[in-house]
N, C-alpha and C positions, 0 to 999 in steps of 0.2 A: 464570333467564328462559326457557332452553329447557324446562323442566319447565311451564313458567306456559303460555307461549306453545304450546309443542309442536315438533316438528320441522320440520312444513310450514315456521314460522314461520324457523324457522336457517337451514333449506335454501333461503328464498328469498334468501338472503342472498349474493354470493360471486356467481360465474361457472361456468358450467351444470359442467362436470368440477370447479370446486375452489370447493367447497360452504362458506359459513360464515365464521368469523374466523380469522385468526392472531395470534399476540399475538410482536412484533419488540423484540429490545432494542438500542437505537438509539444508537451511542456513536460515538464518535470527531473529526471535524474538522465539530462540529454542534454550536450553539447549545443545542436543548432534546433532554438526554439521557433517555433514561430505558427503561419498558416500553411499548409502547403495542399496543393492540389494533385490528385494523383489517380490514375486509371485503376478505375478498381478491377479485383485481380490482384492486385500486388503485392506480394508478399509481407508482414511483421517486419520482416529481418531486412528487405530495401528500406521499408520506410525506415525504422530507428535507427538502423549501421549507415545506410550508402547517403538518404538522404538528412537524417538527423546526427551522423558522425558519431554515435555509439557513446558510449556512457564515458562521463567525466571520472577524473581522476583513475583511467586504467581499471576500477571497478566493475562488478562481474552483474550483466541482466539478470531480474529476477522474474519483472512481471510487466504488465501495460495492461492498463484498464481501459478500453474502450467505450465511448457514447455516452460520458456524463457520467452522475455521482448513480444512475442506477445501473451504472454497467458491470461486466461481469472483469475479472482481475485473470490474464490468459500467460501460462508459466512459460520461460525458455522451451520447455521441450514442444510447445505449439509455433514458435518463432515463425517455421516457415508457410504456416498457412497462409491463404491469398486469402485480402482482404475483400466480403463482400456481406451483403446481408445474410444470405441463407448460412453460412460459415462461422460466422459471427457468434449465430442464436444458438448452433448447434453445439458452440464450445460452452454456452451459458453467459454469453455475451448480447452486445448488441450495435447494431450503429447509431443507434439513436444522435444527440446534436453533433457528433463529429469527434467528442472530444478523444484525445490519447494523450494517458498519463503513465509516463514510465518509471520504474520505478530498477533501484537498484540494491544489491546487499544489505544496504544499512537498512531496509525496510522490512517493519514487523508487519506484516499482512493480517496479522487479527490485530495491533492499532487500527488499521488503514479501515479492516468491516465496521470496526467502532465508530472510526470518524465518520462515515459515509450514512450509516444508520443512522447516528444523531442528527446530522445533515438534512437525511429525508423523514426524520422525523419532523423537525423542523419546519419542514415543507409542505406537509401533512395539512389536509386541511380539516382534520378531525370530522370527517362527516361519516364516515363508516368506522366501524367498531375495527376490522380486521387489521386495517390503515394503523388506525389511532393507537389503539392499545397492544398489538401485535408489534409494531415499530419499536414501542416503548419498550415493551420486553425483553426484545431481542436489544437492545440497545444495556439493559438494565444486566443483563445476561455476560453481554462482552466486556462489560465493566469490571465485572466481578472476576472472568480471566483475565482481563492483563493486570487485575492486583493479586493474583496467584489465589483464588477465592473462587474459583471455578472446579468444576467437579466432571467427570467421562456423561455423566446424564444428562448436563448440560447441550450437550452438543446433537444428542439425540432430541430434546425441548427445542433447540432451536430450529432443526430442519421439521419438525412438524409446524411450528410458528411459521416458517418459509413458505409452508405447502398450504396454511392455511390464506396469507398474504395473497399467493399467488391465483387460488382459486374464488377466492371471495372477497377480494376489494371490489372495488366501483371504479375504479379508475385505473390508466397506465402504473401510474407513482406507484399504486398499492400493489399491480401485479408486479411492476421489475423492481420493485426496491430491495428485494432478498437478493438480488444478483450479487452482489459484492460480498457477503456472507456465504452464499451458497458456492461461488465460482473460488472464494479460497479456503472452505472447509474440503473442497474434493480436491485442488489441488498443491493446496496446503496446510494437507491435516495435519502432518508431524509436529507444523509451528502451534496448533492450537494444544495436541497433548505434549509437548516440551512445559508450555504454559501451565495446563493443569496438572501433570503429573511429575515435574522436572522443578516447579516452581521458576522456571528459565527463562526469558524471552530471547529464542537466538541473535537474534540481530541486536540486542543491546539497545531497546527503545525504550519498553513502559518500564518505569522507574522505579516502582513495588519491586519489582523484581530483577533491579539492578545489585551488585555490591561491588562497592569502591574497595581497590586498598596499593597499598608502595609496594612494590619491587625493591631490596635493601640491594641487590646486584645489580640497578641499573640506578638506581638513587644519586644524585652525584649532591646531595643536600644544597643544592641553588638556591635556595626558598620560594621561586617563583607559586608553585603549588601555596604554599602556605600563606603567603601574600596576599594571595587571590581568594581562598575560601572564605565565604561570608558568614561561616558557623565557626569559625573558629577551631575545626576538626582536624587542623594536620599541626602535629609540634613537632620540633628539633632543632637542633644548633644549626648553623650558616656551616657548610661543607660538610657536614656530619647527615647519615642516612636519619631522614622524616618518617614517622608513623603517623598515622590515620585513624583517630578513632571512630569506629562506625557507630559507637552509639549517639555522637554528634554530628555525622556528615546527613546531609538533608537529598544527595544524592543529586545535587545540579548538574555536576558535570563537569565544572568549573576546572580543577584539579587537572581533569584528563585531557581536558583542549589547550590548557595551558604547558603542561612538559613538553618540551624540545628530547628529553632522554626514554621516553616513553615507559616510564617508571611507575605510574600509577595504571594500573589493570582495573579495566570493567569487565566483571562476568557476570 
């Protein structure tokens, strides 16, 4: 088409510095997955609602990580920004390969810097010190919160870890790899102090800091739950309300995906 058309034609396309199309691959906590191509300029909120149909199961947007495992993690309340390079960087993002991962309620966004860090550790090609053992840190760091084993000085360690990444790798990886840490310590720090000062994970993900147990008012003693645990932690008669021992439940999950009466509570 631009051969047919010509360049005028691309270049009126896009917003005056980010000229043309982008093409996004759109995965995650979203209805319509896939590639899609789209004039940049355009908004968060067209791309994930009009053209990806908004988040499954009536569930509430949290975030979308744009440009890959070094991108930055951008909250609802950025939704309507138009999508283009300079925009991007400016929120602590990136376009980097395209990618957009969205993500909804059920997700613990300090898991998500953990996974991402381990990730580009991984990636790491261990040739600079900043890279290598900076990654690892920070990675060693996030661990430690989501087992309820993180401390307020932590968080201050990690953003100078960030600033050292950023200024003193040798490479892309080294400078954007703090993105996904740094993009939801600002804008969501509450989840990282729930984690260390609440022992909490809001969203019900890292499993230190999960606690199972029954509802005796919604109990209808089915046994389904009991059936199912592989520890052997929920006892009671057939019709009769079940109890949960926590000192043997290993915190699978098991239990809670299986009631139909939604009697087993995660907090």
């Amino acid at each position: 088409m631009i051969i047919n058309n010509g360049y005028e034609w691309y270049s009126a396309i896009g917003t005056e510095s980010s000229k043309g199309t982008k093409v996004f691959s759109l995965v995650g906590k979203i209805n319509n997955t896939g590639l899609v191509e789209v004039p940049m300029g355009m908004s968060l909120r067209e791309i994930i609602f009009d053209i990806g149909g908004g988040i499954p199961g009536g569930k509430s947007f949290k975030a979308v990580q744009t440009g890959g495992p070094s991108g930055g993690c951008i909250p609802e309340s950025l939704i309507d920004m138009p999508v283009d390079y300079e925009r991007l960087t400016e929120v602590g993002s990136m376009m980097g390969s395209g990618g957009m991962i969205v993500m909804d309620e059920d997700t613990c966004m300090v898991d998500l810097a953990k996974y991402f860090t381990n990730f580009l550790q991984e990636e790491s090609c261990g040739k600079c010190v900043p890279c290598r053992e900076g990654l690892r840190r920070m990675g060693e760091i996030l661990k430690d919160i989501t087992q309820g084993k993180g401390s307020m000085e932590d968080l201050s360690l990690i953003e100078d870890l960030a600033g050292m990444l950023k200024d003193a790798s040798l490479c892309a990886l080294g400078t954007t790899a703090a993105n996904p840490v740094m993009s939801t310590l600002k804008y969501f720090r509450d989840e990282y102090i729930a984690h260390i000062s609440d022992h909490k994970c809001p969203a019900g993900v890292c499993r230190e800091l999960i606690t199972y147990g029954i509802d005796p008012d919604n109990c209808t003693g089915c046994g389904l739950c009991k059936k199912n645990c592989p520890s052997g932690a929920i006892s009671g008669e057939r019709k009769h309300t079940h109890v949960l021992d926590t000192g043997k439940c290993i915190k699978c999950g098991i239990c809670y995906n299986v009631c139909k009466f939604e009697a087993v509570r995660k907090e």
